[in-house]
N, C-alpha and C positions, 0 to 999 in steps of 0.2 A: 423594173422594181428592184431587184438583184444589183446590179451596177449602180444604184442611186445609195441603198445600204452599202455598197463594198467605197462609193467616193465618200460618202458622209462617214464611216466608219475611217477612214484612212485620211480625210481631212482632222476628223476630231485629235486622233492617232499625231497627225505632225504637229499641230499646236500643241498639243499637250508635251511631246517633246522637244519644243523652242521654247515652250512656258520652262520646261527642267532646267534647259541649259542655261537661260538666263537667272535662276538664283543660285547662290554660289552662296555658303559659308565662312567666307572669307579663311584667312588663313590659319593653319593651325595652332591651337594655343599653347602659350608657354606651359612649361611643365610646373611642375610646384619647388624642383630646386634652378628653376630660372632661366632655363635650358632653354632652344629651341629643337624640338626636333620635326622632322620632316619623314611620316610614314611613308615605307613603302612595302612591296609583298603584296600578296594577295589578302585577303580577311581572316585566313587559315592557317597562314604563313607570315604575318605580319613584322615585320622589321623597320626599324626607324634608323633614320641618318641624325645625327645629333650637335651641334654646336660644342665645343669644348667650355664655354664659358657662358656667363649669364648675358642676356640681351639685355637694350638700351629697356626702360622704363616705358609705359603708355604714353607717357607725355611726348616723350623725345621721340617715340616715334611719328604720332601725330604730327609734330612739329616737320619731322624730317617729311614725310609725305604730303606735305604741303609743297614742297621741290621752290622755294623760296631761296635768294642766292642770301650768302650770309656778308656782310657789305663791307665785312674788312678781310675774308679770303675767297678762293676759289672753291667751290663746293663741286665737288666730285660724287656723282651715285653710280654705285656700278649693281644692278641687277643680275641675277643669276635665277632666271624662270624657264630655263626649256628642262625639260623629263625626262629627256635620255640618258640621263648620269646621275640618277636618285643614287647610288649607295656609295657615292662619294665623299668626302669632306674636301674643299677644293681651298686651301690658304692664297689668300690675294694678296702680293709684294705691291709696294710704291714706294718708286726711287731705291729698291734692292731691300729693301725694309720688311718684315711681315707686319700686316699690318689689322686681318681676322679674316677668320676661316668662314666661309660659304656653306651653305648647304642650297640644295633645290627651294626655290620657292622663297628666297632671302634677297635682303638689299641692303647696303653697305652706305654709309654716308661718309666721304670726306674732306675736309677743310684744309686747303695746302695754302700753299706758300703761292702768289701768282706766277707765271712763267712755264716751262716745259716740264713735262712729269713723266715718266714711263707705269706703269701697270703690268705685272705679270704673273703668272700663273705655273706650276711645274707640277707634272705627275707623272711617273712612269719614268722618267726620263727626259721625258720632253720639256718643252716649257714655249709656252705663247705669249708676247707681248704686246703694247701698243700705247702709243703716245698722246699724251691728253695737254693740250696749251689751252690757258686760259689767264683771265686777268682779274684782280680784285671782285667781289660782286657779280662774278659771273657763275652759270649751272651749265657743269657738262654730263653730260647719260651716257653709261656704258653700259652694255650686257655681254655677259660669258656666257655663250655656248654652247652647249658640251653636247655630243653626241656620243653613241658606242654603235659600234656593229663588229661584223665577222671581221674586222680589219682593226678592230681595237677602241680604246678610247681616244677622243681628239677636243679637247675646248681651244674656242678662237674668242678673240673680241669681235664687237659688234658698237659702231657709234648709235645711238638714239638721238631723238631732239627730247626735249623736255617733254613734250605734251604726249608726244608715243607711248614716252617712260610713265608718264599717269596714267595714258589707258591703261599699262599692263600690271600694274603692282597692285592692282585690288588683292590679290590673293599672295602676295611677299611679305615676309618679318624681314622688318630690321633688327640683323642682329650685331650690328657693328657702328657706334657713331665717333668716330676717329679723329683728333684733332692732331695734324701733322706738321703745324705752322711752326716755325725754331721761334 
C-alpha cells in the first residue's frame, strides 16, 4: 500500500516535471527603448546583458525565423544559445568587419555576397574563427559557443544544418538583420 502511494506520488511528480519543461516563454522581451536584453543573476541579484542598439522589428524577425534562403544572396544565421557566457556582449566580425554584437539567447541574420566568408569573434585576447562558403539562395547555421570555467572564458564555432538551427531558436531574439552584399 505504501509503495503503490510512494510510485503514484513519484510517477504524478515526473510528469508534472516534463509537463514544466516543455512550456517555455519564449524569449525575453524587448525593452521599451528597443533593447534586447538577456537576464542573468539570481532573482535577488538580477543583472542583464544588453544589446547596444535596437533590434530588427517583429516582422523581420518572423521573417528571419522562417530560415528561408533570400534568392539573390547567401544568407548566413549565426546563433548564440549556450549559458555559459551570460554576462558577456560578444561582437560578431565578417570578412574583418563588425558586423552586431550578441548576447545569450540571440540570432544574427546575414545576407553576403556568394563565395568564401570568414566569421569571428575576439574577447580577451583571443579571438576564434571560421569559414562559411556558400552560393546565391543558399542557408548556412552557425552557433558560438561560449563556455567559462576555472581556465577562463573560450567561444568556438559550431556548423548547424538548418533544421537543428529551428529546433533551437524557440527561445532566441534577433537582434541583428545585416545586409552585407557591396
Amino acid at each position: 500500500m505504501v509503495a503503490r502511494r510512494i510510485l503514484t506520488i513519484g510517477m504524478g511528480a515526473a510528469i508534472l516535471l516534463a509537463l514544466a519543461g516543455c512550456t517555455s516563454l519564449g524569449p525575453t522581451p524587448v525593452r521599451k527603448d528597443g533593447r534586447y536584453c538577456y537576464p542573468t543573476g539570481s532573482r535577488t541579484r538580477s543583472r542583464r546583458t544588453c544589446t547596444s542598439g535596437m533590434v530588427p522589428s517583429a516582422a523581420v524577425e518572423e521573417d528571419a525565423r522562417r530560415l528561408i534562403a533570400d534568392s539573390e544572396a547567401l544568407t548566413v544565421l549565426v546563433s548564440r544559445l549556450s549559458l555559459g557566457d551570460t554576462h558577456r556582449v560578444i561582437e560578431v566580425m565578417a570578412d574583418d568587419r563588425a558586423v552586431a554584437a550578441t548576447v545569450p539567447a540571440s540570432l544574427i541574420r546575414l545576407r553576403m555576397d556568394p563565395g568564401l566568408h570568414t566569421l569571428a569573434v575576439t574577447w580577451d585576447s583571443q579571438r576564434s574563427e571560421a569559414l562559411v562558403e556558400g552560393s546565391t539562395g543558399e542557408v548556412r547555421a552557425m552557433e558560438l559557443v561560449g563556455t567559462t570555467g576555472i581556465w577562463g572564458h573560450r567561444f568556438r564555432w559550431r556548423v548547424l544544418t538548418v533544421d537543428k538551427l529551428r529546433d533551437r531558436i524557440t527561445m532566441a531574439r534577433l537582434v541583428a538583420d545585416v545586409d552585407l552584399r557591396l
